[in-house]
N, C-alpha and C positions, 0 to 999 in steps of 0.2 A: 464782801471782798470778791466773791464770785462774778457774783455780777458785775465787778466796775472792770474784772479783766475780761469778763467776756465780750462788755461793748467796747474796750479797749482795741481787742481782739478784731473785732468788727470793722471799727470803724480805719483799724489796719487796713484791712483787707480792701475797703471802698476806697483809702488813699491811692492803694497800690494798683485798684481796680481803675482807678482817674487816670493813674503815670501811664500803665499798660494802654490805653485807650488812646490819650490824646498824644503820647509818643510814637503809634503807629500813624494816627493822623497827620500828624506830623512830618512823618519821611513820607508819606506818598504825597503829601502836599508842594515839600520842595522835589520831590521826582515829576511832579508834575509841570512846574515850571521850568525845570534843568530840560526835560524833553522837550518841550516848546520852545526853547532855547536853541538848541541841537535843530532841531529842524528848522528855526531859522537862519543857523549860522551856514549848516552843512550845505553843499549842492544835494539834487536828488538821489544823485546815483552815491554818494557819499554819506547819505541818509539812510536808505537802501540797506546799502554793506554794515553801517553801525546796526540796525536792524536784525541780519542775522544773525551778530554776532552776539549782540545781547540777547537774542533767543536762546544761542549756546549757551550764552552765562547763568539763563534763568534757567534754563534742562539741567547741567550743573548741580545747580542749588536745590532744585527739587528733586531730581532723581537722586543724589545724593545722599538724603536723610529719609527716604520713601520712608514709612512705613515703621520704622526704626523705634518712634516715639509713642506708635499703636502699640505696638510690641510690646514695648517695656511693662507699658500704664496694664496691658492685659496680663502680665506676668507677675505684677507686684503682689497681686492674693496670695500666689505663692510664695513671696521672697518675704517673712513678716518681720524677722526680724532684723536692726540693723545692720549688721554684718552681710546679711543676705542680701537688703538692699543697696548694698553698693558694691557687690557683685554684680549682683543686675545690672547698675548704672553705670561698670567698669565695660562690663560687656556690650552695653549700648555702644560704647565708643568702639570697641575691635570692630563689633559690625558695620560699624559706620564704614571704618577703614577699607571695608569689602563691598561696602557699595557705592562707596567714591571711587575704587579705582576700576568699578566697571564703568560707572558714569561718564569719568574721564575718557575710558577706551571709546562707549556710546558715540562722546560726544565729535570723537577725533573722527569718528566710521560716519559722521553724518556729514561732515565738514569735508571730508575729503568727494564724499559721494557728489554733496549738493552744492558743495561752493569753490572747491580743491582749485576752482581756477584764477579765483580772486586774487588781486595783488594784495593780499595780506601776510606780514609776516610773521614767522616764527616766533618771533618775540610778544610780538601783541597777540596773536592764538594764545602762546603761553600764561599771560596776562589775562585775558579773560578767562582760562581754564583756571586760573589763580584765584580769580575773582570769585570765581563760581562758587570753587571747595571754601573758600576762608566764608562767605555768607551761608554756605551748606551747614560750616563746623561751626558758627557763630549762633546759630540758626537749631542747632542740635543742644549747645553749653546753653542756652537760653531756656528749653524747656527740663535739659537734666536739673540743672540747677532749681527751677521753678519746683520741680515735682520735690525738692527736700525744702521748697518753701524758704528759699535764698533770694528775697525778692527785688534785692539793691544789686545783686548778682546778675540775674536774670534781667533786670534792664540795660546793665551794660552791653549784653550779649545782643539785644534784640534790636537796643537803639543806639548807642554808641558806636558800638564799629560798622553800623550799616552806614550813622552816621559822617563816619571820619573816611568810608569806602566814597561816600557825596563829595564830600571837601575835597580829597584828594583830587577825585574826578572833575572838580569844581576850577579848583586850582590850575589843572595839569591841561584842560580845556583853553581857561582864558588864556593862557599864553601860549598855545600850541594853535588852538582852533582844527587838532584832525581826529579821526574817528579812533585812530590809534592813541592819543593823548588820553580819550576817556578812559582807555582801560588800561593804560598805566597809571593814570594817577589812581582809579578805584585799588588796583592791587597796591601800589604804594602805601595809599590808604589804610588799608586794610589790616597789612602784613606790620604795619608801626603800631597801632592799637591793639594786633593780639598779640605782639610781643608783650603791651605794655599791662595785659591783663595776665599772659603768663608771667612776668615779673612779680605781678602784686598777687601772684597765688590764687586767682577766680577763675572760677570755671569746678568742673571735673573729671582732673585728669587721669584717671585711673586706666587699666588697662587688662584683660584678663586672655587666658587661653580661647582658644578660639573654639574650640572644643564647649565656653559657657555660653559663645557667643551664637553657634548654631541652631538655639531653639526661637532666638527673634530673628535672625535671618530665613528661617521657613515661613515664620510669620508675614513677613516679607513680603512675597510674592505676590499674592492678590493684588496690595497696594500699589504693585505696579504699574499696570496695562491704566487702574484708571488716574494714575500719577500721570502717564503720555499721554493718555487723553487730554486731561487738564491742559496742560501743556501744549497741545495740539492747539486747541481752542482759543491759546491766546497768542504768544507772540512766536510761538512756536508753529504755527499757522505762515509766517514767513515762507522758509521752505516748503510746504506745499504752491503756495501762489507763484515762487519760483519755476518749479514744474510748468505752470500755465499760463505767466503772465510775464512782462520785464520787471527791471528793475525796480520801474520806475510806479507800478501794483505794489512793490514791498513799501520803497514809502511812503506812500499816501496810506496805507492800513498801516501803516506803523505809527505815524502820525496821529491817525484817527482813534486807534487804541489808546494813546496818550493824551487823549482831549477826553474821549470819554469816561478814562479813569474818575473823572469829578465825579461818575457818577456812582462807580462804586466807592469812592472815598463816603458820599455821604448816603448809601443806602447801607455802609459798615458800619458807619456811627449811629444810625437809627436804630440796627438791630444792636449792636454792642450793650445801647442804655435800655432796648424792650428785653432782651433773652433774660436775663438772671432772673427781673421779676414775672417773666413769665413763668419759669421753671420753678417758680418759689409758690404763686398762685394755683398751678396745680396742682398742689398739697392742703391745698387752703379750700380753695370754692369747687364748687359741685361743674363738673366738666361741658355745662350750657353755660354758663356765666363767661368760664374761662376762656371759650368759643368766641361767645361777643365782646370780649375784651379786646383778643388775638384778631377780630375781623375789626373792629373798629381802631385798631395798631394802625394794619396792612392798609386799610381804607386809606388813612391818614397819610402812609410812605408812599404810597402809590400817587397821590397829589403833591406830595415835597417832590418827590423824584419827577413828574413832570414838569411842575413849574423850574426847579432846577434846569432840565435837560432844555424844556422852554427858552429859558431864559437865555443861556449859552450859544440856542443855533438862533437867536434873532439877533444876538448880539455879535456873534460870528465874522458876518463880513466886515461889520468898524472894526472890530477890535486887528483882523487879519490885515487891515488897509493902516490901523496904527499902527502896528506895530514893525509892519513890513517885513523887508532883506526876505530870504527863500519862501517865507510862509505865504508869499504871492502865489506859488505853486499851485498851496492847498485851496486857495478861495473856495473855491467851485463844490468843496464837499459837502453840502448842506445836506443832500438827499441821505449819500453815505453816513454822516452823523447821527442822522432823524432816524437812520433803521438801527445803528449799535446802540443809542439811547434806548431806543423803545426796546431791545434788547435785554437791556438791564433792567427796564421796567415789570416789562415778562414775567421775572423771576419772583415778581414779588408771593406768586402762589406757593413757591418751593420753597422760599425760607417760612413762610406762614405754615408749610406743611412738616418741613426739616424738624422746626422746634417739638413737635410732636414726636418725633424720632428717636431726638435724644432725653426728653422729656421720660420716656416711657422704656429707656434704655431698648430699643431698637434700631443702635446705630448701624447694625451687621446690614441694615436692609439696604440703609441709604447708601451704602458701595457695590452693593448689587444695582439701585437706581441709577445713580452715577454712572455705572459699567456699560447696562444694555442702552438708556439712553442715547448716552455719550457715542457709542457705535453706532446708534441711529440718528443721530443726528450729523457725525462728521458723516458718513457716506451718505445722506443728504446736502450737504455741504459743499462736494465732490462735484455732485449729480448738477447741482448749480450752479460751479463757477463753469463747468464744461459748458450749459445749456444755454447762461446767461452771460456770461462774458464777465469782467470786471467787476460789473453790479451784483451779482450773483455771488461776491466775496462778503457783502453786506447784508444781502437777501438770506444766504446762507447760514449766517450767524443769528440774525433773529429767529431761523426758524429750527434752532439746534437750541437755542435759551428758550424756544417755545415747547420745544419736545420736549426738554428737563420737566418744564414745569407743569405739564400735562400729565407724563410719568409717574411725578412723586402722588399728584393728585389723586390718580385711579390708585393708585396703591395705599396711601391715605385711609381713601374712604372704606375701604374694607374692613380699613382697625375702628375709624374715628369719623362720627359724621359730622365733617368738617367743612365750613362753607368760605370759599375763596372769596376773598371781595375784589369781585370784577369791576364792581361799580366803580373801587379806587385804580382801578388797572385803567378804566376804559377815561375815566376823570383825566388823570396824570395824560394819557393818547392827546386827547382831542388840545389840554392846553400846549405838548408838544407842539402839536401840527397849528396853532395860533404860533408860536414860537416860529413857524418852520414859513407861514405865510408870510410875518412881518419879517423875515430874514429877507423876501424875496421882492418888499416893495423898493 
């Protein structure tokens, strides 16, 4: 009887482990095409503006819940019993409340600094700040919920309403066609779906003194600086090229960030099906075996993720000539493409060396990695778009995903002699740049 609920139990968990999985593949896959959408409807300078604003909306969403859910998971040793633990999880939410309404100030002190002169209104700013907190708070009910193993819960939060924030946005687009339309239909979206999950009692809505809520908000803090990094590095990267470039720099990297997502959609899915039984293996075989398993992974991702990114910049120009209306703009970015791809390909040392991190519970280091990196590579980032011009937006991002993964590596081999497989780094390279040749016959 034990054992038919334990593989019951199991075989639970790899259900919910498929939803969790292929439900995230899923919303970046139609974000993928809604923003290739977007950029062919919108003009540039119109493309541009939605650009920064969706950077707002992603600063938002991630400064918002910083740290919050580090917090809790490190607090729970002490919270054993149930009542305890939903103090904890009452108090997660108050602190939330206090880092969303700095987030929101954040966000207003950046908008006013760096865009305050855009013809956008009131309404739509409100709308995407709308946007932001409901995927922040959606974003946060996803993992509270998760951690009491509420796993029909915790999908609702994660893919439903990010879902219905798509629709809305989906909807409110085709019949508007303006940058304002996406972010009232997302908040429309958004705000009908949490109603309809607070009606049906999901989530956890508790609430506690603020006074319970102060020992994860100290917690807090560190997760900051490399929460803006993050952020920095991706679409939040807008506003800086504003500084240095026109408009018309934001969207073609805004564009180009949404072409390249393919590539982390499917270097996520790679790692998503290697991690568990990595982490399971090293309990299992003697830590040379588990080496050559992990390098012949990496070997492995490191040629999908070429031929993938390959296959995308030779197919590039047809598809940009099918498809047409503004993405005529983009033709020309092959080069730019070929450096964010190879970009992501980079990386494949640092998840090869990540897993080891958490494997061995020395997560504390990889946000010290994260930290110093991250600041050595955005002020080389800097250093580049000044030296190099425009190109230097692209030059500068491969060589900030090459710093990451050089970092983790020297720090790595100090615990674990671990050997990176270049050979599927340099694999994955070369069938790019056949991708990159046959783009240009």
């Amino acid at each position: 009887m034990n054992s038919s609920v334990a593989i019951q139990q199991v075989n639970r968990l790899i259900f919910f482990a498929a939803l969790y999985t292929g439900s995230a593949a899923l919303l970046k896959l139609a974000g993928f095409i809604f923003f290739l959408w977007l950029a062919r409807t919108l003009s540039v300078e119109d493309y541009a503006n939605w650009g920064l604003l969706y950077a707002v909306q992603t600063a938002l969403t991630s400064f918002g819940l910083v740290g919050i859910i580090e917090a809790v998971v490190g607090l729970l040793r002490n919270h054993r019993s149930p009542d305890e633990q939903k103090r904890l999880l009452a108090a997660g939410n108050t602190a939330f409340l206090v880092t969303l309404a700095a987030s929101v100030a954040l966000a207003l002190v950046v908008w006013v600094m760096f865009a305050g002169h855009s013809q956008i209104s009131g309404l739509t700013l409100s709308s995407v700040l709308g946007a932001g907190a409901l995927l922040a708070y959606s974003s946060l009910q996803a993992q509270l919920v998760r951690l009491e193993e509420r796993h029909f819960a915790s999908l609702c939060f994660s893919f439903f309403l990010p879902a219905a924030g798509f629709l809305g946005s989906f909807a409110a687009f085709f019949f508007e066609r303006t940058v304002e339309s996406f972010f009232w239909g997302a908040c429309a979206g958004l705000t009908t779906s949490m109603v309809g999950t607070w009606l049906c009692r999901m989530g956890f809505h508790g609430r506690s003194r603020m006074a319970d809520a102060r020992p994860i908000l100290l917690r807090v803090t560190p997760f900051i600086t490399v929460a803006f990094l993050g952020w920095l590095s991706g679409y939040g990267n807008n506003f800086v090229i504003k500084l240095f470039f026109d408009s018309s720099e934001i969207a073609r990297f805004t564009f180009a960030m949404a072409v390249s997502s393919v590539m982390q959609l499917v270097a996520s899915a790679l790692n998503q099906v290697w991690s568990p039984r990595f982490y399971r293996i090293t309990q299992e075989m003697p830590f040379e075996h588990v080496e050559q398993k992990n390098h012949d992974f990496f070997r492995l991702q490191g040629i999908v993720l070429g031929a993938t990114g390959g296959a995308v910049i030779a197919l590039y120009p047809s598809l940009i000539k099918l498809v047409g209306g503004n993405l005529a703009y983009y033709q020309s970015m092959d080069v730019e493409l070929l450096l964010l791809f190879s970009a992501y390909l980079i990386l494949s040392p640092w998840w090869h060396c990540h897993n080891y991190f958490l494997a061995y519970d020395k997560g504390s280091i990889v946000m010290k990695i994260v930290l110093m990196t991250s600041i050595v590579g955005v002020v080389l980032w800097l250093i580049l778009m000044w030296a190099l011009g425009p190109i230097g937006i692209y030059v500068g991002f491969f060589t900030q995903m090459l710093t990451r993964s050089v970092g983790i590596l020297l720090v790595a081999r100090t615990y674990w002699p671990v050997r990176t497989s270049w050979d599927g780094v340099l694999s994955g390279v070369v069938i790019m740049f056949i991708g990159f040749a046959a783009s240009r016959v």
